[in-house]
C-alpha positions as CSV (number, residue, x, y, z in Angstrom):
1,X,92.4,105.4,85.0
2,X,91.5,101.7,85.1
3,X,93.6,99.2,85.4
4,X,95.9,98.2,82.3
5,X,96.9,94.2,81.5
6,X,99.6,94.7,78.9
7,X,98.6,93.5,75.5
8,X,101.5,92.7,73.4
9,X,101.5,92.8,69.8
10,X,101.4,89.4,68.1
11,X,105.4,88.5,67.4
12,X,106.7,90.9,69.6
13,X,107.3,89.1,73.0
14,X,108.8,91.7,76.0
15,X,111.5,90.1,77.7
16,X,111.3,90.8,81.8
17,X,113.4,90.3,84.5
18,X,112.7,86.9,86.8
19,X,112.6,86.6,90.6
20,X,111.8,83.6,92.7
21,X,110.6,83.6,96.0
22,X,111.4,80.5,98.6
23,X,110.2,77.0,97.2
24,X,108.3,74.9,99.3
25,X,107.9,71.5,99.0
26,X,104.3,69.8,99.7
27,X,103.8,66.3,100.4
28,X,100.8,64.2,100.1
29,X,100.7,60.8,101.6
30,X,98.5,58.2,98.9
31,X,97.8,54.2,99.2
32,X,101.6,54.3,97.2
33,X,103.4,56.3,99.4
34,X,104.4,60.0,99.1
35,X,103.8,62.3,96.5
36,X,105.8,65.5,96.1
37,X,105.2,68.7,94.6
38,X,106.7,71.6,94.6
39,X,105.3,75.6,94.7
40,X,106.8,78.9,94.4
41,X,106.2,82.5,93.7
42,X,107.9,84.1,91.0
43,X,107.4,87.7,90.7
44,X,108.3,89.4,86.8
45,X,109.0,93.1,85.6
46,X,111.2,95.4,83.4
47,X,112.1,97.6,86.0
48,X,110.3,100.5,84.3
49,X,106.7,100.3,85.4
50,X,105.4,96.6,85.0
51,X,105.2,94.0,87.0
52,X,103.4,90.5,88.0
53,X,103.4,88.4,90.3
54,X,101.8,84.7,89.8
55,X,102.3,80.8,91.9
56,X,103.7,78.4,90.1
57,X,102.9,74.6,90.8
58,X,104.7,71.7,89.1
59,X,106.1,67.8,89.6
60,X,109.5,69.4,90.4
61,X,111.0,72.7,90.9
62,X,112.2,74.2,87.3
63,X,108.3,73.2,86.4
64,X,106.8,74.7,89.2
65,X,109.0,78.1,88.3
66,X,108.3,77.9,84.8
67,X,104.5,77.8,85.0
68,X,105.0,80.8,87.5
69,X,107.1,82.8,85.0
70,X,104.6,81.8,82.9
71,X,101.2,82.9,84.8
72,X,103.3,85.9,86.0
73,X,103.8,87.3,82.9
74,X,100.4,86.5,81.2
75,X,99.6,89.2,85.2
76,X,102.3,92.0,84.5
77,X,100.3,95.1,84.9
78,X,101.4,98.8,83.7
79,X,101.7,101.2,87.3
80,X,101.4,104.5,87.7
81,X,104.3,105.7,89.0
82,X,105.7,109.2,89.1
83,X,109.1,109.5,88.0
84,X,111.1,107.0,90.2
85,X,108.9,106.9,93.7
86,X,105.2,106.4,94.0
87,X,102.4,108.6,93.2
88,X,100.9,108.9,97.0
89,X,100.7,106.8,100.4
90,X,98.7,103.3,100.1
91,X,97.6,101.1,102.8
92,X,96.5,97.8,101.5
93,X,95.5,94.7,102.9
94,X,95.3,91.5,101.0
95,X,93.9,88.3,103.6
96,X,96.4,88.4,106.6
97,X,98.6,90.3,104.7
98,X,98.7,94.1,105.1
99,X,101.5,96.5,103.4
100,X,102.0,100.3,103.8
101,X,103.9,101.8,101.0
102,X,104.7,105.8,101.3
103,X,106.9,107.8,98.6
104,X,110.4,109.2,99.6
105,X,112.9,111.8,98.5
106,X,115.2,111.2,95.4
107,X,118.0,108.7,96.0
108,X,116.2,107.4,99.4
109,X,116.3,103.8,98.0
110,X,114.0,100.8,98.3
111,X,113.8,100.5,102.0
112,X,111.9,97.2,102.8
113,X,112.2,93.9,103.4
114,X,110.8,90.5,102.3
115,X,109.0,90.2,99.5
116,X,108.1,93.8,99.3
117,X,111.2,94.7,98.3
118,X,111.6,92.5,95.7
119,X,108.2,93.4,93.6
120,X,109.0,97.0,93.9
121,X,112.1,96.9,92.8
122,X,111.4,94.9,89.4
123,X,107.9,98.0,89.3
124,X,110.7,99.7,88.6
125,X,110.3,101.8,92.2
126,X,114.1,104.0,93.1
127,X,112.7,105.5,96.3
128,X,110.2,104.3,98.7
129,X,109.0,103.4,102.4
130,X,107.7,100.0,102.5
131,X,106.2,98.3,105.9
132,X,104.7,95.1,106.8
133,X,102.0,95.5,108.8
134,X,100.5,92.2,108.6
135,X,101.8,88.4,108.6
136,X,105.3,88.5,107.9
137,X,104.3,85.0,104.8
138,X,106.7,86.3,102.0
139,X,104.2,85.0,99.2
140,X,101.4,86.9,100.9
141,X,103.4,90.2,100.9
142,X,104.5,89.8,97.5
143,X,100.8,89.6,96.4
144,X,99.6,92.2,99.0
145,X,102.3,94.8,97.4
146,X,101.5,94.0,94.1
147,X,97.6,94.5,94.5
148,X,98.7,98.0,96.4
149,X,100.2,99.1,93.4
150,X,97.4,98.2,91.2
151,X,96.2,100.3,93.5
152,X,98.2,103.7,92.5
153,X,96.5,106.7,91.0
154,X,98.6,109.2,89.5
155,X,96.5,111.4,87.4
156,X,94.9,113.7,90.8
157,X,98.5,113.5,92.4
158,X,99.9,115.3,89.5
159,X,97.1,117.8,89.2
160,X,97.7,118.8,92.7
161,X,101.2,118.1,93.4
162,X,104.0,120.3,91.3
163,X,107.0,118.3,93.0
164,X,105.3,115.0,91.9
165,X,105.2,116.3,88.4
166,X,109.2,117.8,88.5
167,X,110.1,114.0,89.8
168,X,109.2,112.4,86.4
169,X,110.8,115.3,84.2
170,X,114.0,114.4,86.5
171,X,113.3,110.8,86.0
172,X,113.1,111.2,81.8
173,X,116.9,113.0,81.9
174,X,118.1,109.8,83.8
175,X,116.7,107.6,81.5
176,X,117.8,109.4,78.6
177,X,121.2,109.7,80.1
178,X,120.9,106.2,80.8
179,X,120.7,105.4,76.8
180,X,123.2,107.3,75.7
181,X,126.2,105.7,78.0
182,X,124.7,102.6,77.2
183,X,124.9,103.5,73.3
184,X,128.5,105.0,73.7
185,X,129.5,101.9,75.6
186,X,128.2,99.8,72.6
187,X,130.0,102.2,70.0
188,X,133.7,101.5,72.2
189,X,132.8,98.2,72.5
190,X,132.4,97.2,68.4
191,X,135.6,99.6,67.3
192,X,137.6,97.7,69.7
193,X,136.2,94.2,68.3
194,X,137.2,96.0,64.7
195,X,140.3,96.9,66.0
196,X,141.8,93.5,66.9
197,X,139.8,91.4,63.9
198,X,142.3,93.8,62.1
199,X,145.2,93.4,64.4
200,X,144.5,89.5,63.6
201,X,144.5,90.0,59.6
C-alpha cells in the first residue's frame, strides 16, 4: 500500500484534535536590536487513524501555532493500524532521532513518554510499546514517530497473523458501542431540554 495524504472533498473540512509541543523562543540580534520569533510543533489527528505533524513559525506564539495547525493538517496521513495497537514492530530513525514502537496486548495503554506519546495517541493508537532510542529533542521524536508510522504495513501482517485480524473485529464492536451511548446520551439529553422548555410554558 502506498502512502495515503488525505484528500478532502471540496466544502467538507474534517475537524481534528490539536496538540502543541514546548515553544521556543529564537532571538536574532540586528543593527536595531533584538528580533523575536517564536517556533513550535503542533501535532493534529482524529484519534481514529490520522495524524500530522508540521513546525509552525510566526511573529508571536498564536501565529507560530496557527501556521503549525495549518501545515499539520495540510500533512495528516491515513495509518494502517490494526484494530487499536499497531500492525507489527518498527524501528525508525529520523536524524539523531530514533524511536522503537512494538504492539501490546488489549487495554496495555500508550506506554511512552515525550512526544511519542502524544502523536500516537491523536493516530488513534490504545495499546503500544514506545522507546526512545535516540536524542531525547521532543520535536525530533515527534517527527521520528510520525515517519515510523508512515511506516506501517498492515496488509502481510493480516495475511499471516489471525490475532491481528480478531483485534480489529474487537476494535469495530467498541466503536460501534461507542456510537450508540453517545446517541443515547444525545436522545436523554434533548427530552430533558423538552422537558423543562415545557415545565417553563
Amino acid at each position: 500500500m502506498d502512502k495515503k495524504k488525505l484528500r478532502k472533498p471540496r466544502g467538507e473540512k474534517k475537524v481534528f484534535e490539536k496538540k502543541t509541543l514546548p515553544v521556543r523562543r529564537v532571538a536574532k540580534v540586528t543593527k536595531g536590536g533584538k528580533k523575536l520569533r517564536f517556533s513550535t510543533v503542533v501535532v493534529v489527528g482524529d484519534r481514529n487513524g490520522t495524524v500530522g505533524v508540521a513546525l509552525g513559525r510566526g511573529a508571536d506564539v498564536r501565529t507560530a501555532v496557527a501556521q503549525g495547525e495549518r501545515l499539520a493538517t495540510k500533512a495528516a496521513t491515513r495509518i494502517d493500524l490494526a484494530g487499536d495497537t499497531i500492525p507489527h514492530e518498527v524501528v525508525h530513525k529520523f536524524g539523531a532521532a530514533k524511536v522503537l514502537l512494538r504492539p501490546a496486548r488489549p487495554g496495555t495503554g500508550v506506554i511512552a513518554g515525550s512526544s511519542v506519546r502524544t502523536v500516537l495517541e491523536l493516530a488513534g493508537v490504545d495499546s503500544v510499546y514506545g522507546k526512545i532510542l535516540g536524542t531525547q529533542e521532543p520535536n525530533a521524536n515527534a517527527y521520528c514517530t510520525f515517519e515510523a508510522l508512515k511506516a506501517l504495513r498492515n496488509g502481510r501482517v493480516l495475511k499471516k497473523m489471525s490475532k491481528m485480524r480478531e483485534r480489529i473485529e474487537v476494535k469495530k464492536e467498541i466503536d460501534e458501542e461507542k456510537k450508540k451511548k453517545m446517541a443515547k446520551r444525545k436522545s436523554k439529553e434533548k427530552k430533558t431540554e423538552r422537558n423543562k422548555v415545557s415545565r417553563r410554558r
